[in-house]
N, C-alpha and C positions, 0 to 999 in steps of 0.2 A: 780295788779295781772293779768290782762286782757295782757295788755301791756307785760310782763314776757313770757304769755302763747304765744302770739301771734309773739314773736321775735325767741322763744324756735322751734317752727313748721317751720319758714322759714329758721329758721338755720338745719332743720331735712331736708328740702326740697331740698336746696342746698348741701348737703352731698349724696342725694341719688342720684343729675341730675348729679353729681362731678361724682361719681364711676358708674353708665351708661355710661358715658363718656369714662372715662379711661378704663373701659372693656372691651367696645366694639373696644376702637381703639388696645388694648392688641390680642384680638382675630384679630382684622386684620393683625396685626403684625404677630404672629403665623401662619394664613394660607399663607401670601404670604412667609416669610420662608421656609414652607415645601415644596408651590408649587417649589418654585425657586433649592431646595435641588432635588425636585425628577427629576425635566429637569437636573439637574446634571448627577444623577446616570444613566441619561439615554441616554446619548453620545454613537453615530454609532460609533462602531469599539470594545468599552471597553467590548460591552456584548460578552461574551462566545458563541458559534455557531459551529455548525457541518456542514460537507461535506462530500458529496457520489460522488465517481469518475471512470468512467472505461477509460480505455488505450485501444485506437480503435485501433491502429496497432501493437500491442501484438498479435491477432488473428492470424497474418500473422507466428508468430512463435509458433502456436499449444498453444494458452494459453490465457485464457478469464481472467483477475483478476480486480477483484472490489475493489476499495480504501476507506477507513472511516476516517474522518481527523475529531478531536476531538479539538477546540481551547481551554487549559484552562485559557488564559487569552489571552489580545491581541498580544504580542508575543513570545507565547510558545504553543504548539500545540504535540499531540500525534496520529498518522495514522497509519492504521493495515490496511494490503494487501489482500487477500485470493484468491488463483488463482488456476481454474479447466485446466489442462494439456489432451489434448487430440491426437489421432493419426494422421496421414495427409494419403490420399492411396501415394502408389507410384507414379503414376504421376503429382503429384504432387510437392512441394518443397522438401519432402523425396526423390525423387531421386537425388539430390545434394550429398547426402552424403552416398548413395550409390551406386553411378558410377565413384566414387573419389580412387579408388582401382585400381592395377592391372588390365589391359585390360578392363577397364571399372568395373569392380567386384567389391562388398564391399569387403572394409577393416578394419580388429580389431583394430587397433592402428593408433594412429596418430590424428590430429586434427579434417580430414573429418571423423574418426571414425563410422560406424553405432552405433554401442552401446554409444555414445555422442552427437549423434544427436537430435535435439529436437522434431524430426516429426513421433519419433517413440511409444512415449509412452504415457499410462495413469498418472493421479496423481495430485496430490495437493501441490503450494507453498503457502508459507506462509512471509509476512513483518511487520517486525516495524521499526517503526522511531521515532526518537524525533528530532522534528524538532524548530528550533530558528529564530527566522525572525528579517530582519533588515532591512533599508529605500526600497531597494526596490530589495532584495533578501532572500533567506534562505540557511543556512545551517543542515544539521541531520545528525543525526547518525545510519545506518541501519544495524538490523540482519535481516538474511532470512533462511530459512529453505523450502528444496525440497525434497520431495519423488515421485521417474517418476520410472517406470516399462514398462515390456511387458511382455506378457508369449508365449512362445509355438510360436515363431515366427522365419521364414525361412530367411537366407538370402544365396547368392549364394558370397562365397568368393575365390580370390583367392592367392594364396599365396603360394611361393617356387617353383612355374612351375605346381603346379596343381591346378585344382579347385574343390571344392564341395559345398554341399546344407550342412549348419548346423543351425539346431533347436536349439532353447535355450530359455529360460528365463533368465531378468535382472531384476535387484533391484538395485537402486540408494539412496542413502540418501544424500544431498547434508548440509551444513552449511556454511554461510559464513559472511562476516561483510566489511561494505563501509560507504565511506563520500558521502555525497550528499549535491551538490549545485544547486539550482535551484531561479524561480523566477515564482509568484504566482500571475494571474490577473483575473479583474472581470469584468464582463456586466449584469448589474441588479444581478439575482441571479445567471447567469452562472461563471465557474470558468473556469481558463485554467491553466495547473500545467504546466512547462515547467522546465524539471531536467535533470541533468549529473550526473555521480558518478562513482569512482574509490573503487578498493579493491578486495579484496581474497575469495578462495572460498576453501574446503575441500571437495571432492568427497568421498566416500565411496560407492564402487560398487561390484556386486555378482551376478557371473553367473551360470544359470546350466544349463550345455551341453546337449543336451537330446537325439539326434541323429545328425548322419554325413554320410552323402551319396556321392560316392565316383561313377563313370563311372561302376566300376566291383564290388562294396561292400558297404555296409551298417554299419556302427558299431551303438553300442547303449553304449557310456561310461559313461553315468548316473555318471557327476564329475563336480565337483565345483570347479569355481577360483575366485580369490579375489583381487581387485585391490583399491588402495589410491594412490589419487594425488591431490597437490596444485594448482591452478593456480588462475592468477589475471583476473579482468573484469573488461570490461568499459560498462557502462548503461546509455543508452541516451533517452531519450523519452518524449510523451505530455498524460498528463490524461485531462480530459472532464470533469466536474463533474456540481455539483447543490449544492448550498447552502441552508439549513435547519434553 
């Protein structure tokens, strides 16, 4: 009986140093799995990150715009534009395109146009893009939207042999859509966006006359014109930004 009891406890004895055993080596198993799984999911490049970019010679053409570049996975990316449009004085690069007229004069039409210039007015654009990356370029696809004004502003034109001072307000709405090709590089967290891009643009513009000052007369014809035009654009430029 002794002998029974005493085989009975070494065989309980060895069952239990058995499954300490295998438990413990189970539980090592498991944590070095999960460590090894999580150094997986955690590979430079795969995580999602954002970027903030501004375009430092953009200023030179009346317009400050800040970039947001959204990656949601490693190569597919969404970036929204927002750009504050401000005046230039005349002595500045606004007189380009208004001493591009007759006798030196602004002129209503035409490319040097005042009223198409970019140094004359307030306002806000707007971009998106969806962007695709590939080894070591991008392409997107971009809508933009512009609303650029002035009010109540003098230019001296001339035109048909004579000249005069005519006041006016404009309103612009612009829309338009391009391809963009670029190529996207880094230094620690600095980024440098280097892009080109073709495509069309839809102006919708409205003017109102307010007065016309003439050598011997003054008119007040308080009347509105309205013009639409197509035209295509090329976009070439560098943003700066910060990776987040």
């Amino acid at each position: 009986m002794k002998k029974q009891t005493a085989s009975i406890l070494v065989i309980m004895l060895l069952f239990l140093f058995d499954n300490r055993i295998i438990g413990s080596s189970l539980k090592e198993i498991v944590i070095i799995k999960s460590y090894i799984d999580f150094n997986n999911d955690s590979i430079v490049g795969e995580k999602p990150y954002r970027i903030i970019k501004i375009n430092p010679f953009q200023v030179f053409f009346s317009e400050i715009p800040v970039s947001y570049e959204i990656f949601l996975h490693k190569k597919l990316s969404l970036q929204f534009q927002l750009g504050y449009i401000f005046p230039l004085n005349k002595k500045s690069h606004r007189g380009l395109f208004e001493s591009m007229g007759t006798e030196g004069e602004a002129t209503t039409e035409g490319f040097f146009s005042y009223r198409r210039s970019p140094y004359n007015n307030h306002g806000l654009s707007s971009k998106i893009e969806i962007r695709e990356y590939g080894r070591h370029t991008y392409f997107a696809q971009q809508l933009m939207y512009k609303h650029c004004f002035y009010k109540e502003s003098t230019f001296t034109i001339s035109e048909g042999g004579t000249s005069r001072d005519q006041t006016e307000s404009k309103f612009s709405n612009i829309v338009g859509f391009g391809l963009i090709v670029g190529t996207q590089s880094y230094a620690g967290n600095f980024v440098f966006d280097w892009y080109g891009g073709v495509g069309l643009r839809n102006r919708f513009m409205s003017v109102h006359i307010l007065k016309i000052e003439y050598t011997r007369s003054t008119q007040y014809p308080d009347k509105w014109e309205y013009f639409n035009s197509v035209y295509p654009f090329i976009n070439l430029g560098l943003r700066i930004g910060i990776k987040m």
